[in-house]
N, C-alpha and C positions, 0 to 999 in steps of 0.2 A: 728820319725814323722809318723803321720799314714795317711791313702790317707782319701780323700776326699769321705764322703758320696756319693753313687751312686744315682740317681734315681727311686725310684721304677718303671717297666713300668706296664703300664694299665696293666688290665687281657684281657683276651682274650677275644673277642667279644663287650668290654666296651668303650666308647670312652675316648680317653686323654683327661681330662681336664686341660691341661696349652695350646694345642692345638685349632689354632685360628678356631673358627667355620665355617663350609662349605656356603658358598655363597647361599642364596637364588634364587633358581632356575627360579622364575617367576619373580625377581627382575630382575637379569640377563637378560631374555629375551626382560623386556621391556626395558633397557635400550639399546640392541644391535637394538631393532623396531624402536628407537627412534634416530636410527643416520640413516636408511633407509626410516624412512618415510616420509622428508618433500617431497622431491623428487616426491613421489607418490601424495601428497597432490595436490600437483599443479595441477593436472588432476583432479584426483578422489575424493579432498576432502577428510575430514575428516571420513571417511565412510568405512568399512569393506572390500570393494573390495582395496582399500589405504593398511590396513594392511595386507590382503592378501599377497599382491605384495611385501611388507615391509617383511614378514615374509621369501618368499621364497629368498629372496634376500641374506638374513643373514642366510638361514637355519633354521630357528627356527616352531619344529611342530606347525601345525597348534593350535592345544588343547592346549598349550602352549603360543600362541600369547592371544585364547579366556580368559586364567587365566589372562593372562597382562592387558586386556585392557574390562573386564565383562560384560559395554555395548557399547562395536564396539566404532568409534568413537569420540565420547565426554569423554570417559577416555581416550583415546589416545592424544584429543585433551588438557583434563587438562593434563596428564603426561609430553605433550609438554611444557607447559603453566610453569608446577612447576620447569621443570628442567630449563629453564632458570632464574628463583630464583635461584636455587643454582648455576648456571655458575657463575653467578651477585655477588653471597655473595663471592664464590672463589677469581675472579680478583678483588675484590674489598680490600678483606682480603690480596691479595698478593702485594697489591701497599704500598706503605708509605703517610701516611697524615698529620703530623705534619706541627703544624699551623693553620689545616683547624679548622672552626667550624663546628657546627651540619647541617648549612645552606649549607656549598658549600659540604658535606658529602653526603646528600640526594641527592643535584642536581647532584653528582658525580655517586651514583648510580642507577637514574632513567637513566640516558644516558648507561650507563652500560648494564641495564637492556634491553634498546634497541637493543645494540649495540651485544650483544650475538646471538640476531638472527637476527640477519642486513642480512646473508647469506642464510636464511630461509624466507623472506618477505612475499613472498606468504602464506606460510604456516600459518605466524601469519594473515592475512589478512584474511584466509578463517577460522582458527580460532573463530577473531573477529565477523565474519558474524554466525558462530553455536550458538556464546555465546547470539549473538543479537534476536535468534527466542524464543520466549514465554517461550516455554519446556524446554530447557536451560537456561534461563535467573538468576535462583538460582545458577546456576554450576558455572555462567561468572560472577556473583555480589563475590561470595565468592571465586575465585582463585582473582579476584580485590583486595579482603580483602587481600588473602595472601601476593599478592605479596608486599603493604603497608606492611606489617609487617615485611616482610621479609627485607625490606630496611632499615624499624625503628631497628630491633633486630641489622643489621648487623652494624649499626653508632652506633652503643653502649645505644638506647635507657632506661633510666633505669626507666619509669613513672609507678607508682602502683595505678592510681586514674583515673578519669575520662576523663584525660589526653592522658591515652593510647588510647581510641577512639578516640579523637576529632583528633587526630593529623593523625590516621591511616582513618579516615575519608575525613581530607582534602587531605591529598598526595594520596588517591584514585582518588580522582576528577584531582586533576594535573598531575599523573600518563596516567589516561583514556583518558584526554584531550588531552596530548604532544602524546599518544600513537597513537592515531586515526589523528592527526596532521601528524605523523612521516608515517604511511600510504601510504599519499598519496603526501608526499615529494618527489621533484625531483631534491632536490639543490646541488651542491655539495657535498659529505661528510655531508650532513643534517646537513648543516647548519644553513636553515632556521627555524629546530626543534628546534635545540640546543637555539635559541635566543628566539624560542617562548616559551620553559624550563624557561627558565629565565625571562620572561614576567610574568610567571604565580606565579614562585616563588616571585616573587616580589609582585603578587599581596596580596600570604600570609601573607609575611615581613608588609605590609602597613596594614595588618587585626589585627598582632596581635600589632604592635605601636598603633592601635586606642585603642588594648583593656588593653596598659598601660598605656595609655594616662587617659582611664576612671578610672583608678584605684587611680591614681593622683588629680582627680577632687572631690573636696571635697562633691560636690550634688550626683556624680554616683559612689561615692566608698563606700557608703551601698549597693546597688546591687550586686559589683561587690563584695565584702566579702561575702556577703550568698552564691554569685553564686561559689564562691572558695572552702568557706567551704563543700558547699551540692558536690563540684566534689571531695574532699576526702574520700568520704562516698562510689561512685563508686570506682570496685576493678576489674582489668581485669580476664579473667576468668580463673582458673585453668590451664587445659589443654588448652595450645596455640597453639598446633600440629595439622594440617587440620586432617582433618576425611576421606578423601575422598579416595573411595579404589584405585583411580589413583596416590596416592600419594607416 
């Protein structure tokens, strides 16, 4: 019997390629900024002297913090923003759902979505207030977008057509709603959100029975075939990955 082929090792000075690649250094840092800053937010706001504070906190250089987060701030503030997307798609990914539909999925994970920074309030609240002023109003429309998407992709959305807007269009509007609702909740365990979640979803439930209801209707179902056909023709768009270098 003869042994078992060895491994050749790298040569000197080359790196291993079976060898998992080295951590991104500026990643790293923003995510260690990002478990010290809401803390600071609370005072300071989303604003430079925040990261500061955040930085010495964790240790992380200064020039360091400035790669993480490029303009002060409102990348700090979307970095906040995107990682509780991915908390949301985690516990959401680590529950069981069988049974559910598409319906109690999404309302599963807007509360979700809440409930990730339930211990950060403030911080989403002054947040909310940067995305609200003019200059940022593009930054606060499209991390909206994401976080839509982010909900649609994690319930297993699979729509190729015009479909993928409308839908990531409405659960922004019920997202942004129940969000700014949950704000300035003082009920229980948010419970008063949680029901007005459900008010809202409900009021999409009753938008889109009208618009089977038209589909059935012998006078508004040539309408509603063109309107079908021409939403095939929309295609969502290539790359569905944000762009944003807070990302």
């Amino acid at each position: 019997m003869t042994d078992a082929p060895h491994a050749i090792p790298p040569e000197p000075g080359r790196p291993d390629p079976a060898a998992a690649p080295a951590p991104d250094p500026v990643e790293t840092a923003r995510e260690r900024l990002l478990e010290a800053l809401p803390s600071h937010v609370a005072f300071d706001g989303w604003s430079q002297p925040a990261i500061d504070a955040a930085a010495a906190d964790v240790d992380v250089d200064a020039e360091l913090a400035r790669l993480a987060f490029p303009r002060g701030g409102v990348d700090a503030a979307l970095a906040f923003h995107r990682r509780g997307d991915r908390l949301m798609a985690e516990r959401f990914e680590a529950e069981s759902h069988l049974g559910m539909g598409f319906t109690d999925k999404v309302t599963r994970c807007v509360r979700l979505r809440l409930e990730v920074v339930a211990t950060h309030r403030e911080a989403a609240r002054r947040a909310a207030s940067l995305f609200a002023l003019p200059i940022h109003a593009a930054d606060g429309a499209r991390a909206l977008w994401d976080t839509a998407d982010a909900i649609w992709t994690t319930v297993g959305d699979t729509s190729d057509d015009a479909n993928w807007y409308t839908k990531r269009a409405t659960l922004a509007g019920v997202y942004s709603s129940t969000a700014l609702y949950w704000l300035g909740d003082e009920s229980p365990g948010y419970t008063a959100t949680w029901d007005f979640l459900d008010r809202r979803i409900a009021d999409v439930m009753r938008i889109e029975k009208t618009k089977a209801d038209l589909r059935k209707n012998p006078f508004t179902r040539p309408l509603m075939t063109v309107g079908d056909r021409l939403a095939k023709v929309v295609k969502p768009p290539r790359d569905r990955r944000p762009t944003s270098p807070a990302y």
